[in-house]
N, C-alpha and C positions, 0 to 999 in steps of 0.2 A: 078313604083311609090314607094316609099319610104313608107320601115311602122315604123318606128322609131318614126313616130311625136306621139304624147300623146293627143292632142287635135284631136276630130273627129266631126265635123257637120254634121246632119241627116238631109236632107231635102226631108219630102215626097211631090212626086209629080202626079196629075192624070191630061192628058189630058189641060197639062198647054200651053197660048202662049208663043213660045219659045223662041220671041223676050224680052220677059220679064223675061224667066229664065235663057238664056244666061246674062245676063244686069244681075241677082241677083247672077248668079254664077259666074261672072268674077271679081265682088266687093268681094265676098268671098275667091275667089283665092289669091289675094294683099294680103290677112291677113296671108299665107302661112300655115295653118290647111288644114288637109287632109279633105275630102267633102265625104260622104256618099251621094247619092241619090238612092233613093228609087222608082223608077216606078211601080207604082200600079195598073195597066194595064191600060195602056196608050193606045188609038187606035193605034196610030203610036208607037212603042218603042224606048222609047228615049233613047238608046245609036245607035239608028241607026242614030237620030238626033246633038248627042255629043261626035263624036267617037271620035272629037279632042282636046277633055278638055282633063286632068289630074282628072281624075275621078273615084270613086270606083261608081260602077252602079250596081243594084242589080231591079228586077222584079218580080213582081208578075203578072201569066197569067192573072190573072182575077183580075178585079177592089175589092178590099175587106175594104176599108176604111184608114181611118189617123192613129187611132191609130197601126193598124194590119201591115202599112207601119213602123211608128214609133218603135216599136218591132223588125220587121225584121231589121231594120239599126243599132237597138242597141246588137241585140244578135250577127249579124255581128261585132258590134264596141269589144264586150268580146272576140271575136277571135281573132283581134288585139295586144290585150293587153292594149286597150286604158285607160288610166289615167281619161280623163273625155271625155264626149259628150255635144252637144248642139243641141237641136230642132230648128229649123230655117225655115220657110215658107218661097213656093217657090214664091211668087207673088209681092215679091218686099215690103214688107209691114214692114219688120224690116229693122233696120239698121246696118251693118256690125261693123259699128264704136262701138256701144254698147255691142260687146262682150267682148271685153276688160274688161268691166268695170264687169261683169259675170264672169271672171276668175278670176279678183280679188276677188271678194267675196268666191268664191271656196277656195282660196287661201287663207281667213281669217277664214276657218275651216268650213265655212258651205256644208252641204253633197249636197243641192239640192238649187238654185236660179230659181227665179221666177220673169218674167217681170210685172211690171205692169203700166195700164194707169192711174191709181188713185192717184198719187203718189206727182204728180207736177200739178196744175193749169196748165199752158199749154199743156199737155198731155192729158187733160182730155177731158180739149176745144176742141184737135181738133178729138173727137167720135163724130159722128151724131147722133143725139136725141134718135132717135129710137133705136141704140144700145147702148146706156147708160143705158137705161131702161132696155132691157133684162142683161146686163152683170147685172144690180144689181138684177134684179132676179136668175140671176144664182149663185151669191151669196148667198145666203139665202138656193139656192137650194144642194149646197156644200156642207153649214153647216148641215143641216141635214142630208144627206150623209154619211159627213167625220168628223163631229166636228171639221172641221178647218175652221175659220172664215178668210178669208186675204180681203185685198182692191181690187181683180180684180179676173174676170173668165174669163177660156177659151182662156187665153194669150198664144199663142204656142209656146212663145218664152222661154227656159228654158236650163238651166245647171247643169250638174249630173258628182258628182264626183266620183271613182270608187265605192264607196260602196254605192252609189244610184244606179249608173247601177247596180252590183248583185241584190239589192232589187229589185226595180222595174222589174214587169212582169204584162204586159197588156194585160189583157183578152177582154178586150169592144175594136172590130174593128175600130168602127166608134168613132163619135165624143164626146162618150157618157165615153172615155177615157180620158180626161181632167180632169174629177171629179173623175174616178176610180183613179189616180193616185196620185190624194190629201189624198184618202183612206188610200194606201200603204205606202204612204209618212208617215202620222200618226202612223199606225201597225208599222212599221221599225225603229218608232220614231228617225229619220231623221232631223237634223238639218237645217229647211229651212231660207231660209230670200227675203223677195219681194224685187226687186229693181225698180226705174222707168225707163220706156224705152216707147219713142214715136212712134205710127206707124202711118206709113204714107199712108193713105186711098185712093185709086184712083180708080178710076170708074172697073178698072181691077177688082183690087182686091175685093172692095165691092159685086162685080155680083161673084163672086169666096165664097166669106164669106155665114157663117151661117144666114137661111131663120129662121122664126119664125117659120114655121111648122117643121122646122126640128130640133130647139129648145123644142118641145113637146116629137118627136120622142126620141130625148135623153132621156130627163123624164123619160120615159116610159121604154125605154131600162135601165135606172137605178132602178125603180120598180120592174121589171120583175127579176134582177137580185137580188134586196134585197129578195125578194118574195122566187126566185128558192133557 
């Protein structure tokens, strides 16, 4: 496998169907970026399931969360030498074709882009009620957090140019790392910029997505951390 390429995609992955990550990993391959995934202790591990991608595959024994995954694929990515990374979920929920438009922005001097669904009238339309509601509470809950106010939470879709990779350093495992990282984005004072990007919601991936109660659980995990 070739380490020359400068663009690197981090996709963490726990206990995903694999007819839906082959299907997200074979659209990401056409783009010719090298692919980080990240298995986060997958019952089965899945490079025993994808020995025949083209694929950098990296494991954790034990299940430890997204951000803790996201970390390891990017401290992986500074070995490299890599120029920029991108966050990219595995469940088929972003679109391949939109990265493009992520490195352009990179490319127009900003350190760090950020997807969001607030951005366009039809992107917003098509979020289920019930998660409109919480993303705009997690809004609010960001702000207070991080003092940065943007139009969307908890987008995982996201792009970091080399001096946002050396900034960024994710201490919150779980999902309570989305908002730590808007944190750091501010301390690093980081040149961000939101872009729109639509995701495409499917019974998969929603049963896959964040629960209300595990919406608190962050909370709390970000309390506890302001707190210690």
């Amino acid at each position: 496998m070739s380490m020359s390429a400068t663009t690197y995609i981090i996709i963490p992955c726990y206990n995903e169907a694999v007819a839906v990550l082959r299907q997200t990993l074979n659209e990401l391959l056409e783009l010719r970026h090298e692919l980080i995934l990240v298995d986060d202790g997958s019952q089965v591990p899945l490079r025993e399931l994808l020995d025949d991608m083209p694929l950098h595959i990296l494991r954790h024994p034990v299940n430890l969360g997204q951000g803790a995954a996201l970390q390891t694929g990017m401290d992986y990515a500074k070995t490299l030498n890599a120029e920029r990374v991108l966050h990219f979920d595995a469940d088929g929920q972003h679109r391949p074709e939109d990265i493009a438009r992520f490195i352009d922005s990179l490319e127009e001097g900003y350190d760090i882009v950020l997807g969001s669904r607030f951005l366009r009238l039809e992107d917003s339309g098509a979020l289920p009620a019930r998660k409109k509601i919480l993303l705009q509470a997690a809004r609010l809950v960001n702000l207070v957090f991080t003092g940065l106010w943007l139009t969307d939470a908890h987008n995982g879709f996201r792009a970091l140019n080399r001096r946002a990779l050396q900034a960024i350093n994710l201490q919150e495992n779980r999902m309570a790392h989305a908002t730590e990282i808007l944190g750091q984005i501010r301390r690093a004072r980081l040149k961000v910029k939101e872009i729109p990007t639509l995701i495409n919601y499917s019974e998969y991936s929603l049963r896959k997505g964040q629960k209300i109660s595990n919406s608190l659980n962050i909370l709390l995990d970000l309390i506890l951390r302001k707190l210690l």
